[in-house]
C-alpha positions as CSV (number, residue, x, y, z in Angstrom):
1,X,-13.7,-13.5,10.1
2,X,-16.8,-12.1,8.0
3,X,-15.9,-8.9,6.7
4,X,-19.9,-8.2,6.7
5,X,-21.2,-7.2,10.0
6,X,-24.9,-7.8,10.6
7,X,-26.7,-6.6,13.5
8,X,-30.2,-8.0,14.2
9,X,-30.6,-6.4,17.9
10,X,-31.1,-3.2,18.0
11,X,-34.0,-0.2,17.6
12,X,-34.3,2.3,14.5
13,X,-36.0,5.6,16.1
14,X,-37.7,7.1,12.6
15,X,-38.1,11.0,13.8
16,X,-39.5,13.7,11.5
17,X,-37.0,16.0,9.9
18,X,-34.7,14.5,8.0
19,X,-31.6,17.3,7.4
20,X,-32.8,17.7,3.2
21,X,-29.6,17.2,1.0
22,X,-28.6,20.8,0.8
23,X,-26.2,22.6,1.9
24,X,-26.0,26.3,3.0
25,X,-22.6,28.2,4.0
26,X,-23.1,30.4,7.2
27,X,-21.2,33.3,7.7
28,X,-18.8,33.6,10.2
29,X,-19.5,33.7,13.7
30,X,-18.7,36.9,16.0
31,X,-17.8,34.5,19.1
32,X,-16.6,31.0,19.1
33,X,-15.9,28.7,22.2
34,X,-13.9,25.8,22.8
35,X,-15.5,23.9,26.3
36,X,-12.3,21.7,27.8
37,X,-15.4,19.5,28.7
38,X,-15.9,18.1,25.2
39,X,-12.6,16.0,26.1
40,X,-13.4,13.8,28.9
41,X,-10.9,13.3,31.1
42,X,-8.3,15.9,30.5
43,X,-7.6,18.6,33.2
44,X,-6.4,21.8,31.1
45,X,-3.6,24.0,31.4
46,X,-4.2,27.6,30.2
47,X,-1.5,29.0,27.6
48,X,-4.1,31.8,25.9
49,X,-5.1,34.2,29.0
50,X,-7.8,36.8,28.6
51,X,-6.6,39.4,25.4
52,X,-4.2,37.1,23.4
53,X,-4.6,37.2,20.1
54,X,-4.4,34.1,18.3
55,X,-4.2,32.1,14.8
56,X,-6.7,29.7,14.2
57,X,-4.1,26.1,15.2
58,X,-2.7,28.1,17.7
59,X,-3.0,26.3,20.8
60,X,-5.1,27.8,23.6
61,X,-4.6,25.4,26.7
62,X,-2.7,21.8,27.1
63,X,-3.3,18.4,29.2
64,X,-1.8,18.7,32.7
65,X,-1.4,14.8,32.5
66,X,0.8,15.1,29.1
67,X,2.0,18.5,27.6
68,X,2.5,17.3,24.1
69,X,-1.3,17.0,24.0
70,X,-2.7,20.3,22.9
71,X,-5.9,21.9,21.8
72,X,-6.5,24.7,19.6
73,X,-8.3,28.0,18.8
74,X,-11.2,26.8,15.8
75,X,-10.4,30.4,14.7
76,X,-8.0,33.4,14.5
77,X,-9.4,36.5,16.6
78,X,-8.8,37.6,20.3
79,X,-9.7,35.4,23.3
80,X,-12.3,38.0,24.8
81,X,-13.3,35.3,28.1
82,X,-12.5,32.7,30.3
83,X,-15.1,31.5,32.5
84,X,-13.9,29.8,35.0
85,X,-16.4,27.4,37.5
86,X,-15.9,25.7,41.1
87,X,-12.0,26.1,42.2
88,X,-11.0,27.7,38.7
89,X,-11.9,25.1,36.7
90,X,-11.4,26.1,33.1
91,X,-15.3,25.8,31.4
92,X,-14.9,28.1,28.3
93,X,-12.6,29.9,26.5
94,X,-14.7,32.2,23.8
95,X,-12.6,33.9,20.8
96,X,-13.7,36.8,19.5
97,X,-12.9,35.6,15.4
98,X,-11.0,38.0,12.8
99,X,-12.9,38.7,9.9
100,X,-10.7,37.5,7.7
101,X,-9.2,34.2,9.2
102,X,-5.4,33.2,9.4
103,X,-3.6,30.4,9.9
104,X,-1.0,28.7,11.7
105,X,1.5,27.3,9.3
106,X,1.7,23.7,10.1
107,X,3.9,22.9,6.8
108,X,2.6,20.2,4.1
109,X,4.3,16.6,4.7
110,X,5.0,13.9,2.5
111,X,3.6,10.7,5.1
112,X,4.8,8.2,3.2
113,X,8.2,9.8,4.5
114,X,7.3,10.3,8.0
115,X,8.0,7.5,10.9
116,X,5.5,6.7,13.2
117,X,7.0,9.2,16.0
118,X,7.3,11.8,13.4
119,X,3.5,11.6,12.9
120,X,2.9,12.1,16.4
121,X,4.9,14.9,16.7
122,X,2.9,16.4,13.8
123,X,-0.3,15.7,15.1
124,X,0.8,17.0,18.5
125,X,2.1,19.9,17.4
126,X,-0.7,21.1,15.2
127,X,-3.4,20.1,17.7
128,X,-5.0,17.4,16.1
129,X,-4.4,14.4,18.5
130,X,-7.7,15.1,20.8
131,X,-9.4,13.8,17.2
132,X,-8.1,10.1,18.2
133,X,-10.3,9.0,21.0
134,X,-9.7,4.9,22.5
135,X,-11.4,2.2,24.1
136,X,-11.4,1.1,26.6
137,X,-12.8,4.3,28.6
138,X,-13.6,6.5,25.2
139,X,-11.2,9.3,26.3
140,X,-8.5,11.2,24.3
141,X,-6.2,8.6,23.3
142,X,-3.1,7.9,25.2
143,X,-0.3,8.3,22.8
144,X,2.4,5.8,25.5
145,X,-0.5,3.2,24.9
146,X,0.4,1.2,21.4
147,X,-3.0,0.2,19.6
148,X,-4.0,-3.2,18.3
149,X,-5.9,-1.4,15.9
150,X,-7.6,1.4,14.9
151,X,-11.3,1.7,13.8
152,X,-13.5,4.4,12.0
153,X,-17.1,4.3,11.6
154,X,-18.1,5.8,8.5
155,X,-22.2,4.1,8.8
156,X,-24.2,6.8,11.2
157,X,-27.2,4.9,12.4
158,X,-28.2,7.5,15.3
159,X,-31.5,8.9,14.6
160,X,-31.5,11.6,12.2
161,X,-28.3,11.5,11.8
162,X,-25.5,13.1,9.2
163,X,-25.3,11.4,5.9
164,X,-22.2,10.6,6.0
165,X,-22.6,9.7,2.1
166,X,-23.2,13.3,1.0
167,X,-21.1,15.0,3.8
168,X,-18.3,12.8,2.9
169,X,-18.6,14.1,-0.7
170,X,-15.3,15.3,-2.9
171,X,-13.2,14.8,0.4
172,X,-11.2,11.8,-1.4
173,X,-7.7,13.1,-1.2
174,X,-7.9,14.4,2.8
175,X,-9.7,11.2,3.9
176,X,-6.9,9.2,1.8
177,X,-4.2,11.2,3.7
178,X,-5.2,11.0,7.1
179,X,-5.6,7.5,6.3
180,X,-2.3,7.1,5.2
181,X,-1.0,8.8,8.4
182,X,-3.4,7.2,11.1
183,X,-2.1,3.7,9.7
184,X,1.4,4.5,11.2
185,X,0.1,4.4,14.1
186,X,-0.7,1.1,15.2
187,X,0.9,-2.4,14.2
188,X,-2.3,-3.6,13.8
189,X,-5.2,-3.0,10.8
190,X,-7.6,-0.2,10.3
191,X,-10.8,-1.5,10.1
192,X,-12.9,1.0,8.2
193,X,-16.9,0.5,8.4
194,X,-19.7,1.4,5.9
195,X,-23.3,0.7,5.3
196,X,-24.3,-2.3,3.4
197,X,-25.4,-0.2,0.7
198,X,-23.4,2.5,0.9
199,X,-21.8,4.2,-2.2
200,X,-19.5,6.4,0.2
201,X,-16.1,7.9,-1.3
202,X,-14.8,5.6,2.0
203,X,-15.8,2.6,-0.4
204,X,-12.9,3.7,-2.2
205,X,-9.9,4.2,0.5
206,X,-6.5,2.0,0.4
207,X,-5.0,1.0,3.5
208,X,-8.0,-0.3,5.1
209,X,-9.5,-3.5,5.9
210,X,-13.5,-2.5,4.8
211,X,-16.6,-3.4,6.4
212,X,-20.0,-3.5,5.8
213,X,-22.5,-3.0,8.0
214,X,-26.0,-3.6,8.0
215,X,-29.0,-3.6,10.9
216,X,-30.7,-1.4,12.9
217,X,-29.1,1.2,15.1
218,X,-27.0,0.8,17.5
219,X,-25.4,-1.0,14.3
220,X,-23.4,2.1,13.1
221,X,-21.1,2.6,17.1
222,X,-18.0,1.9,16.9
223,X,-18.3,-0.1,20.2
224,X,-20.8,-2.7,18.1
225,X,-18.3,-2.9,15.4
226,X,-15.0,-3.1,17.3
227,X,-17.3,-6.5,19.5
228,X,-18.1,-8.1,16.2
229,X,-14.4,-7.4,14.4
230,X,-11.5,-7.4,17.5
231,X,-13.1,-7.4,20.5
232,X,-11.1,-6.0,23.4
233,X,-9.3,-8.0,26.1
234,X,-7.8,-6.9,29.5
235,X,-5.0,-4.8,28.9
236,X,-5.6,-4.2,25.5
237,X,-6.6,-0.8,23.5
238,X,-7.9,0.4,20.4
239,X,-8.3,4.2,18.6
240,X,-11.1,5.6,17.7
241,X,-11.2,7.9,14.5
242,X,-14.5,9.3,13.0
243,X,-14.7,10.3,9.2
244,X,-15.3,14.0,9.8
245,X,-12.2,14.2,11.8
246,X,-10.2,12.2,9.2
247,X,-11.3,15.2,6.9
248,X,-9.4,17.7,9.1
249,X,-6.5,15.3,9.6
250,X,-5.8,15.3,6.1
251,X,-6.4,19.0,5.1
252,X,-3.4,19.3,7.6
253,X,-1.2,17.0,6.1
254,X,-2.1,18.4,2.5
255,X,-2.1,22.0,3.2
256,X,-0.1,22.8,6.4
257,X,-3.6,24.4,7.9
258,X,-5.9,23.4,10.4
259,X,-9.0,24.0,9.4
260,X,-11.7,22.9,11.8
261,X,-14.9,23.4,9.0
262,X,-17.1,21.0,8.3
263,X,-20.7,19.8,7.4
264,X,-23.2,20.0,10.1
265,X,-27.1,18.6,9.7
266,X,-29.6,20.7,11.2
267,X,-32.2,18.4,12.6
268,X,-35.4,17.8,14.1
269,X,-39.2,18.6,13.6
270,X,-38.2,22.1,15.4
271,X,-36.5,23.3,12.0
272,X,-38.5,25.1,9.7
273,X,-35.9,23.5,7.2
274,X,-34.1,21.0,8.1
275,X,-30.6,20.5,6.1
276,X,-26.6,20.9,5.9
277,X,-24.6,23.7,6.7
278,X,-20.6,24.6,6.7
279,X,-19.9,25.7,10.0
280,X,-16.7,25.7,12.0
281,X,-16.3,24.1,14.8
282,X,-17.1,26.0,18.3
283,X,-19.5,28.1,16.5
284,X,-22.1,29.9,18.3
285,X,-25.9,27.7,17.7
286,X,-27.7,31.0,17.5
287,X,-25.3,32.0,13.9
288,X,-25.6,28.2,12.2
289,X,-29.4,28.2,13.6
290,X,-30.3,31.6,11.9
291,X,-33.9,32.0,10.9
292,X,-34.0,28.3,10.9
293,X,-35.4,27.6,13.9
294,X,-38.8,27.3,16.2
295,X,-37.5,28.4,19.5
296,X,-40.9,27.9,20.8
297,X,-41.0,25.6,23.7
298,X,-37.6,23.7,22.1
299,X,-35.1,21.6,23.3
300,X,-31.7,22.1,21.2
301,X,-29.3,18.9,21.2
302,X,-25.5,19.4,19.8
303,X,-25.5,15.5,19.1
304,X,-28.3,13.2,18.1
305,X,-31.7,12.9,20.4
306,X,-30.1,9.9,22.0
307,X,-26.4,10.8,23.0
308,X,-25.8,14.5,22.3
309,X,-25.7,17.6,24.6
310,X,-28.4,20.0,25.7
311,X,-27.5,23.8,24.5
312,X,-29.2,27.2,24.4
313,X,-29.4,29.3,21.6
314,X,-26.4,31.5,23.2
315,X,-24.4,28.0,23.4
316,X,-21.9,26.9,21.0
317,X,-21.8,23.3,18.8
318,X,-19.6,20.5,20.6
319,X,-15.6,19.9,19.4
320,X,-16.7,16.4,18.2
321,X,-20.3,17.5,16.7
322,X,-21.8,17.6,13.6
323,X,-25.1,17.7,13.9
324,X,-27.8,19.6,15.8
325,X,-31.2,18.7,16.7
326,X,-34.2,20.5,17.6
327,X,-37.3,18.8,19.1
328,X,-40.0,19.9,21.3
329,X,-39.6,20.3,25.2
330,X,-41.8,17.1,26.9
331,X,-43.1,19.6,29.5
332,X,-46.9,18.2,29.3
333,X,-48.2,15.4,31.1
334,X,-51.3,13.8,29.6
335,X,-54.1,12.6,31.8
336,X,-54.2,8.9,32.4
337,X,-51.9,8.1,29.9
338,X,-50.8,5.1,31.2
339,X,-54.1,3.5,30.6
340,X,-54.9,4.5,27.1
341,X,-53.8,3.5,23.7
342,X,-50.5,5.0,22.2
343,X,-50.8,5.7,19.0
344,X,-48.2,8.2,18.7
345,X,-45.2,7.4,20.4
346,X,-42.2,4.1,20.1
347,X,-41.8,1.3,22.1
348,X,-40.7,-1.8,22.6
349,X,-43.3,-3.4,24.4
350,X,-46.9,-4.1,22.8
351,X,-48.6,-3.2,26.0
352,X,-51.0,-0.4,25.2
353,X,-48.7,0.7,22.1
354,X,-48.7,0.3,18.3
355,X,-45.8,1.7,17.0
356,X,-44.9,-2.3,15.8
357,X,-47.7,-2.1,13.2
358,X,-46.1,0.4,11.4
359,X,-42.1,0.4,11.2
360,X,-41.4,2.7,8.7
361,X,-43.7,5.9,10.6
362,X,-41.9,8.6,11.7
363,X,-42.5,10.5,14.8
364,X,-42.5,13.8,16.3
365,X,-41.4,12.8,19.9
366,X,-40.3,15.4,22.7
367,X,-38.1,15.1,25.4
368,X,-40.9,14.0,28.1
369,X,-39.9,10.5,30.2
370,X,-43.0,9.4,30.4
371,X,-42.7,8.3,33.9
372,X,-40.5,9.0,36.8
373,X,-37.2,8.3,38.1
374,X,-37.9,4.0,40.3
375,X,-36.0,1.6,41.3
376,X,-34.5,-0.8,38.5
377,X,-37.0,-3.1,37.2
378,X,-35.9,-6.6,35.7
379,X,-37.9,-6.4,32.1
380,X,-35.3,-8.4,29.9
381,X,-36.2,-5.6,27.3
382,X,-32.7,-4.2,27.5
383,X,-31.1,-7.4,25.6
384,X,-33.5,-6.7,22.8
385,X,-31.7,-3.6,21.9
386,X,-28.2,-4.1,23.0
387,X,-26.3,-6.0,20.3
388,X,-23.0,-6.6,22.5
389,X,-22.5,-10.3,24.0
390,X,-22.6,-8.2,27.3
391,X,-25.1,-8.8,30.4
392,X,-26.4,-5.0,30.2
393,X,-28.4,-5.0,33.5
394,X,-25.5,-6.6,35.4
395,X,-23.0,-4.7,34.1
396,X,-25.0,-1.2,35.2
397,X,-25.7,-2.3,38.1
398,X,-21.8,-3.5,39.0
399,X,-21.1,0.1,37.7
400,X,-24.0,1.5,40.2
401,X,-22.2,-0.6,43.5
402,X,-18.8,0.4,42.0
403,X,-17.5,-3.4,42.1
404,X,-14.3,-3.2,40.0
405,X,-13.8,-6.6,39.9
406,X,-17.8,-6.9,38.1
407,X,-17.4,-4.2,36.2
408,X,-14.2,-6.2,34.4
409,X,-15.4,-9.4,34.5
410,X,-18.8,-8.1,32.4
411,X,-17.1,-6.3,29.9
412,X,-16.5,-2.7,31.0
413,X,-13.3,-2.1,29.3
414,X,-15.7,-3.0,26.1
415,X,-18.4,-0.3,26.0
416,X,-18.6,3.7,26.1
417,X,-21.9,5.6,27.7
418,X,-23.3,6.2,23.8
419,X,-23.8,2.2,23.7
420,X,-26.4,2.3,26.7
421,X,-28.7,5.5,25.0
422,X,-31.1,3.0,23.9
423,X,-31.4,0.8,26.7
424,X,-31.8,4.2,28.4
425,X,-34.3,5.1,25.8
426,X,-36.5,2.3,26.5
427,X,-35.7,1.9,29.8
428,X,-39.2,1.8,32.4
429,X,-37.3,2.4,35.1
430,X,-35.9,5.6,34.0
431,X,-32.6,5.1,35.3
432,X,-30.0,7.6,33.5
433,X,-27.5,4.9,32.2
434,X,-25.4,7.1,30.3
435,X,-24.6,8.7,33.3
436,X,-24.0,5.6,35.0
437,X,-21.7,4.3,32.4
438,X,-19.6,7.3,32.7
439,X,-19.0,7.4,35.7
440,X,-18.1,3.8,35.9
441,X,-15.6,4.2,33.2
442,X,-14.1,7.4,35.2
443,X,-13.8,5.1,38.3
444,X,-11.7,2.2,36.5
445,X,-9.7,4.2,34.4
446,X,-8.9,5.7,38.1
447,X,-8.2,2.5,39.8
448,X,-6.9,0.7,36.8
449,X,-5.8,2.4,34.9
């Protein structure tokens, strides 16, 4: 098979406020949080109560389903709250960080000594396993599950998104590492991705099988590059590693510490300037936002526009994050606007709208649907974006009816909710599909397994 992947369907969202090539180290935060939310799927098990101090790597809570999984503190402080929801439910655990920072001593490895079990155990132990997600069901991977292969994406084609490029930078010997380790892992290959013109330090890894990637977004999700390299089959599963985790991975292995840093792009016309920062993970959006931002009628994303989470200022940055946009809340309506020419906004369709006569404009979109919630509406605009050999109608609505058998026979074990944001994006029937995805997956991991 073609080692060059090219994508043709698809839709590039050009948005104003590109993150400038700079990069700005933010002090530390007073409070960070880890939100057992950000892993999908796992039902936690407290081990840091209220007042335990703890090293940053030291584990704060576990999965109920399998103990060896655990997750740690970003951070060395005191935890200062739980907060708990509906029958106790474990929503945040918030660390009141040291001001200087210690470690957990991990101890450095040699991996090219290590067994396959032996780097499990270390990845258990030091709590980096929650960074290996897998398809089918894009949940924490499940370690008594062999992989036929493992994947990492290092093209972002999200809009606005992290350059993975200059991110990436000077991180040669941690990527290499984690590399070295993750390949233990599975009998199979690890297929690394990049952009077609990319001149990342990934370029440059051994142990890989490369991949470039070219085409317009969704062109840089895993799910489109796992379809066009191994696709997945009934009973099969792959992990899922991105490059900013791999960073973390291999700082572990090379140094004994887990250190949860990294490069976060501040996005979004809301910015008064938009570019990189050094935060640590969990940190609090008011601290890495800091005189940065237009808080002004604003909607804050940790994520891109199309897949990410909606925060507050008092929120913190998602486990898996590393970017944050900032556009403006769509809470205006305009009169008629159905009926007039759009000369300001991105669509697919020609009807009223001429955003196809120029395709390298950028826009200054908010968050407003432009319509209301309707029944689903059979456009065939959906196939136009949605690169996967998948019926994408069909296959929401066998996830809507909750027809297990559908939902296998069109491809669910093949997709994750972040492969339907543009089809939700363009979408006249403003049918939340992301939502719809997830909560398919949920259902046939349940009855599946």
């Amino acid at each position: 098979m073609s080692k060059d992947i090219r994508i043709k369907r698809g839709l590039d969202i050009k948005l104003v406020g590109v993150a400038e090539k700079t990069t700005t180290k933010i002090a530390l935060s007073s409070v960070y949080a880890v939100k057992p939310e950000d892993f999908h799927g796992i039902v936690p098990k407290l081990v840091a109560k209220e007042g335990a101090e703890v090293k940053a790597g030291e584990t704060l809570f576990y999965s109920k389903s399998d103990e060896r999984i655990l997750f740690p503190s970003p951070v060395s402080g005191k935890v200062v709250e739980v907060i708990r929801g509906a029958r106790r439910k474990v929503l945040t655990i918030k660390i009141a960080a040291d001001a200087s920072q210690v470690h957990t001593d991990f101890g450095v490895v040699d991996v090219a000594k290590m067994s396959e079990q032996e780097v499990k155990n270390h990845l258990f132990t030091s709590g980096c396993w929650p960074f290996i997600k897998q398809r089918p069901y894009d949940v924490v991977a499940n370690p008594n599950q062999a992989p036929k292969a493992i994947f990492i994406s290092g093209y972002a084609s999200a809009p606005l998104a992290a350059d993975l490029d200059y991110t990436l930078a000077g991180k040669e010997a941690e990527l290499q590492a984690a590399i070295n380790a993750v390949s233990k892992l599975t009998e199979g290959k690890v297929h690394l991705s990049v952009g077609a013109n990319s001149n990342s330090v990934l370029s440059k890894l051994t142990g890989v099988e490369l991949h470039k990637v070219s085409g317009p977004h969704p062109s840089g999700n895993v799910s489109t590059q796992i379809a066009n390299i191994d696709p997945i089959n009934k009973g099969e599963v792959v992990w899922v590693v991105t490059p900013q985790d791999l960073v973390v991975i291999g700082e572990l292995l090379l140094t004994g510490k887990y250190n949860a840093e990294r490069t976060i792009a501040l996005t979004g016309s809301q910015f008064s300037k938009p570019q990189y920062v050094t935060a640590i993970a969990g940190a609090a959006i008011e601290d890495i936002t800091k005189d940065n931002l237009n808080t002004d009628n604003t909607r804050i994303i940790s994520g891109n526009v199309l897949s990410g989470s909606q925060v507050t200022e008092e929120g913190f940055i998602g486990f898996y994050d590393n970017q944050i946009t900032a556009i403006p809340e769509g809470d205006d309506y305009e009169f008629f606007g159905w009926n007039k020419p759009i000369f300001n906004k991105i669509s697919t369709s020609r009807a009223f709208t001429f955003s196809w006569l120029s395709p390298n404009k950028k826009y200054d979109l908010n968050t407003n649907t432009n319509g209301e919630h309707r029944a689903f509406v059979v456009t065939g605009s959906y196939e136009n974006v949605f690169p996967l050999d998948i019926y994408p109608m069909q296959l929401l609505k066998a996830f809507m009816y909750k027809d297990l058998d559908e939902m296998e026979a069109l491809g669910g074990y093949e997709v994750a909710p972040e492969d339907f944001a543009l089809t939700e994006f363009i979408c006249v029937s403003k049918q939340p599909h992301q939502k719809i995805i997830r909560e398919g997956l949920d259902l046939m991991r349940q009855e599946l397994g």
